[in-house]
N, C-alpha and C positions, 0 to 999 in steps of 0.2 A: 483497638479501634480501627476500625476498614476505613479506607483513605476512599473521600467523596470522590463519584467523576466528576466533579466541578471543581473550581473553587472561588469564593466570595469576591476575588479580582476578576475574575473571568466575565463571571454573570454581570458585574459592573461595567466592564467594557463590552458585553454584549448586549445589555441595557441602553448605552450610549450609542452604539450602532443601529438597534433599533431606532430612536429617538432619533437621530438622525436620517434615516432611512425613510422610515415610515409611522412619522409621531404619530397621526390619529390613531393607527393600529393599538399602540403602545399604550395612548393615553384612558382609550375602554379597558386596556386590559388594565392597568392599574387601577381603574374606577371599581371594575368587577373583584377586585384582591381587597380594598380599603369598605368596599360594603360588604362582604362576605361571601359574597354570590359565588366566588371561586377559592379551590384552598392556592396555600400557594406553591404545593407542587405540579397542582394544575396548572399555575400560573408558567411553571418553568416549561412544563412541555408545550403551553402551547409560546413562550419566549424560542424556544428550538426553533421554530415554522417561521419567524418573523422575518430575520434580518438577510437581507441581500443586498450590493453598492454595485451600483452601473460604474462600468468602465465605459465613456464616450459612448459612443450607439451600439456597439458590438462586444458588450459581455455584460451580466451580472457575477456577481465574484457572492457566493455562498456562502455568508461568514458564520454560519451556526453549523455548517455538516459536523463539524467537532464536536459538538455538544450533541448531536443527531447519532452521530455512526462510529464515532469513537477517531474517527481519522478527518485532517482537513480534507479540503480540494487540492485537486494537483492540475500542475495545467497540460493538457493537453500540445505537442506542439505542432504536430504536421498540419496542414491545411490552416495556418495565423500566418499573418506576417511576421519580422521579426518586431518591427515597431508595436503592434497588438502586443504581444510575449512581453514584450519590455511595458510595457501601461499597467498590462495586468500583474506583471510582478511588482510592480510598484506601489501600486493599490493593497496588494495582499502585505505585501511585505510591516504595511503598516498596522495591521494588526493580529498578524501571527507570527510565530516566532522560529518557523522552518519553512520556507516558498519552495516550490519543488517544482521543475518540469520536465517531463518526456519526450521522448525520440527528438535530443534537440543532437543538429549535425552540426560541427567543429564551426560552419560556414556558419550557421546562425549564432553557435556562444560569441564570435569573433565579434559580430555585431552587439549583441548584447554588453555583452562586457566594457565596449565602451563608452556604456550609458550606466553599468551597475560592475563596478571595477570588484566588488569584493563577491563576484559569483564566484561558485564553485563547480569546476565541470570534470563529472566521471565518464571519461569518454568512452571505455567499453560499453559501459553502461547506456550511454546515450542522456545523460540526464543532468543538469545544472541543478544548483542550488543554491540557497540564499547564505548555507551555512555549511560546513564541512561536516564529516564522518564524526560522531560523536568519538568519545574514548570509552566511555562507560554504558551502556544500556540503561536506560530508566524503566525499562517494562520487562515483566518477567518474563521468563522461558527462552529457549532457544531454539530458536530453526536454521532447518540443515538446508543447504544448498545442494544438488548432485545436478551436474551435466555430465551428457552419452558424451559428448567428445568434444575437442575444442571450439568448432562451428557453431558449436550450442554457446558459446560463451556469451553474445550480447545479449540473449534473454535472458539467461543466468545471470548474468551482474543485472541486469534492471532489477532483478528479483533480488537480490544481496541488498546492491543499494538502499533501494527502496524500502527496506524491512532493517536496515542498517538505522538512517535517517526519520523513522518510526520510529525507533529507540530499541530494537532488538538485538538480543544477541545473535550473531550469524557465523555457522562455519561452514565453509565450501567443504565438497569433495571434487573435486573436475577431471575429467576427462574419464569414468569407471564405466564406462558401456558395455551392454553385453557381448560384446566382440572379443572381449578383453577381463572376463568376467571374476579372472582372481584378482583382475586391479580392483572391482570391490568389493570384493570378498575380507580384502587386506586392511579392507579400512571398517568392516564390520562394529568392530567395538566401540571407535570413535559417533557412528550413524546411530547406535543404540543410545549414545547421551542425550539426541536432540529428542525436541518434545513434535515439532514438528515436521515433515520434510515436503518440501518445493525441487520434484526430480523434471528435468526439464531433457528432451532428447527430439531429432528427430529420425530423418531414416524410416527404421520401421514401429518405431516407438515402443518397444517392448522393456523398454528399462523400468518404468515406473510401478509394471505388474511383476515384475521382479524383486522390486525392493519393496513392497506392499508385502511379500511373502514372506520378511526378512526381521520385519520389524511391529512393532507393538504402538504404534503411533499413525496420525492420518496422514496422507499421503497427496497433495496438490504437482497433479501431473501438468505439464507441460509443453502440448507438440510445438516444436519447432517449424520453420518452412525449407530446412537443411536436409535435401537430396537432391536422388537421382529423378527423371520425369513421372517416372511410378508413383511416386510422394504425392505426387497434386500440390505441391508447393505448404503440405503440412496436413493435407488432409486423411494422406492414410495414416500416419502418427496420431491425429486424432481420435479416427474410427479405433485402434488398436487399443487405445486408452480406456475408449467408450466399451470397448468390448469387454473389456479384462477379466480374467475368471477370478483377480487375486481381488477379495472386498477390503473397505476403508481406505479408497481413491476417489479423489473429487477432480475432475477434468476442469480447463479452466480454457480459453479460445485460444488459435493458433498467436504463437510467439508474444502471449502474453504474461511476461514477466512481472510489470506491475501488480496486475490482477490475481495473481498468485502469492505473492508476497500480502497483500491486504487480507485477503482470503485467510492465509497462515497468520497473521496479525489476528484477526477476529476469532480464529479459535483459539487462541492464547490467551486473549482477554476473555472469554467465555469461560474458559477454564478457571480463571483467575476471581470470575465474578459469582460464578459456584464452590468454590472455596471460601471466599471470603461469609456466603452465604450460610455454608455448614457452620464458619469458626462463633457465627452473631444467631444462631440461631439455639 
């Protein structure tokens, strides 16, 4: 039997958020299920669209993207205060069961922290959590990590973490740039296990069309903003990416680590959702 993307507690507590949120919405739509007017998997989709909770005047918190995109919300941190950061994780935290935020700087967890004593903060990473590094993976498959060199390491951990704390399995390779290019060469066999890979580089960004040539898997490239003035601060890494003669590479924006990691998270679950399709069919 294929495991629902739901489950009967979820919908219950997504129910209740509605109904708190925005009963009248809620109460047509249960009118429309109780006279037939709708089935009730119509009913679930349009439950997806419903529920949002205001944080004070300056946020709604998306409590159904889960149920929408397979993944919660994350928060955002540059441009909040740290007091916003702390509201909004406060709110969320109550009804999901990992809060996550980015590019948060050591000066903001310091504050945070002592208002939410049990965060968790990966500082390479740049990112706090409500909960630690899982031990075990709850989602299938594995994706691979690879940074051009150690400079590239805080968009690489964003992209670790982040796809860590999704429930993935993750193995690094770091530092195997084309500079250096039997340093990946030597790790060949290991990169052939993963199902996905997140090659993260800047400089001249040629590592990702390199390792696209390498392997039998899709490939979420990565420019960094790590050079010299030539770079444009990540835009020739870009362009290089964009250009690449090697196919099944998907470009993702400068030093976006999260977005590469989710991106690698949705073709896993995709994979995942056509299998199960072939085993019920």
């Amino acid at each position: 039997m294929s495991e629902l993307p739901y489950s009967p507690i979820k919908i219950k507590r997504e129910i209740i958020l509605t109904a708190v949120t925005q009963p009248e919405a809620l109460k047509a739509l249960l009118q429309a299920l109780a006279q037939g007017e709708i089935s009730p998997d119509a009913a679930l989709e349009k439950l997806k669209y419903f529920a949002y909770e205001p944080v004070a005047d300056f946020a709604r918190i998306d409590n159904h993207r889960t149920l929408r995109t397979g993944f919660p919300e994350v928060i955002w941190g540059p441009g909040k205060t740290p007091d916003q950061i702390r509201q909004i994780f406060q709110a969320m935290q109550v009804n999901h069961d990992c809060v996550m935020a980015t590019r948060i700087t050591p000066e903001v967890y310091a504050q945070l922290r002592s208002h939410l004593p049990d965060l968790h903060y990966f500082a390479q990473a740049a990112i706090c959590a409500s909960v630690d590094l899982p031990e075990q993976p709850h989602r299938p498959g594995i994706i691979g990590l690879i940074s051009a060199g150690t400079a590239d390491l805080g968009v690489a951990e964003e992209a670790a973490v982040t796809a860590q704390l999704a429930g993935f399995q993750v193995q690094r390779f770091w530092d195997v740039g084309v500079a250096g290019i039997h340093r990946l060469l030597s790790a060949r066999a290991a990169i052939a296990q993963t199902h996905v890979l997140i090659v993260v580089a800047g400089m001249e960004g040629a590592l990702p069309s390199v390792v696209a040539g390498m392997v039998d898997c899709p490939v979420v490239a990565v420019p960094t903003s790590i050079g010299y003035g030539a770079s444009f601060n990540g835009l020739a890494p870009l362009l290089t990416m964009l250009n690449s003669c090697a196919p099944g590479i998907g470009v993702v924006n400068i030093d976006n680590g999260f977005g590469a990691a989710i991106l690698a998270g949705q073709i896993l679950r995709t994979a995942t959702k056509l299998k199960v399709g072939d085993e019920t069919s």
